[in-house]
C-alpha positions as CSV (number, residue, x, y, z in Angstrom):
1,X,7.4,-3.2,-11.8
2,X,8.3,-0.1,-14.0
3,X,6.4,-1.6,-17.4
4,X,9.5,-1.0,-19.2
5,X,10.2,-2.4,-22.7
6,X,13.6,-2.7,-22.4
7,X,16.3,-3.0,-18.8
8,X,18.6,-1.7,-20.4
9,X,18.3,2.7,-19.6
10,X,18.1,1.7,-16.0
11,X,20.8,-0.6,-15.8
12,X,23.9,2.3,-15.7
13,X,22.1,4.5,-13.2
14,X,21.4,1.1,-10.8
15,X,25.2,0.6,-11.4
16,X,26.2,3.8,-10.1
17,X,23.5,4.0,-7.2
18,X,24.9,0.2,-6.4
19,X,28.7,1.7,-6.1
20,X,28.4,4.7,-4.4
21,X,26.0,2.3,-1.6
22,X,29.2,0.0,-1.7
23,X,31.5,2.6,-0.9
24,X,29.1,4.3,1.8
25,X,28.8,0.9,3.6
26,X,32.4,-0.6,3.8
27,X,34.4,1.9,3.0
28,X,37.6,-0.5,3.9
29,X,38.5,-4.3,5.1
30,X,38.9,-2.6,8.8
31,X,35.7,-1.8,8.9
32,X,34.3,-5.0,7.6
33,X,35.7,-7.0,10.0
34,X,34.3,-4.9,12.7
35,X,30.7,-6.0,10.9
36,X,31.5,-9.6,11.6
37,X,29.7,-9.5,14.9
38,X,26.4,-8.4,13.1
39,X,26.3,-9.9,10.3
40,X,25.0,-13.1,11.2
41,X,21.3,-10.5,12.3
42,X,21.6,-8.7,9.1
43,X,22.1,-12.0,6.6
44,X,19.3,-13.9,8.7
45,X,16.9,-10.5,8.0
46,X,17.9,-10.3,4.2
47,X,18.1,-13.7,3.6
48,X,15.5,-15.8,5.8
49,X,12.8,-13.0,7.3
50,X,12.4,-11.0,4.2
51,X,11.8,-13.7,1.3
52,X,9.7,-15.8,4.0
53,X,7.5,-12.3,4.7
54,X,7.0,-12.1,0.6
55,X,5.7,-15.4,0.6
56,X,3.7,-14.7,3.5
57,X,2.2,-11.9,1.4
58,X,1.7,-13.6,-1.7
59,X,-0.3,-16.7,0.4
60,X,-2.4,-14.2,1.6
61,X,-3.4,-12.1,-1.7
62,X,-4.1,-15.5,-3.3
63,X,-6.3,-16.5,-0.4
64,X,-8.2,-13.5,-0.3
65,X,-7.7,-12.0,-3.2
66,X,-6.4,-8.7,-4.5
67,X,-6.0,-6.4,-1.8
């Protein structure tokens, strides 16, 4: 996506993006256990809807063509 050479100069900035976002989210066990009664939306979102949207979109740029 970037055209880069090489992953490696973004791969420590990602890291530290990825653990303040960890921290930020669930900051501790109580309040993960509180997330138990919406998780099941948010995994069927990330984990069904999104990748079945993406191939949704790339049926339909083949189909058609670039868009």
């Amino acid at each position: 996506m970037l055209n880069l050479k090489d992953y490696r100069p973004v791969v420590y900035p990602l890291g530290m993006i990825l653990i303040v976002l960890s921290i930020s989210i669930a900051p501790n066990i109580v309040y993960i256990n509180e997330m138990s009664s919406i998780w099941p939306f948010f995994d069927f979102t990330i984990g069904v809807f999104l990748p079945l949207l993406l191939v949704l979109i790339t049926l339909v740029r083949r189909k058609f063509g670039r868009l």
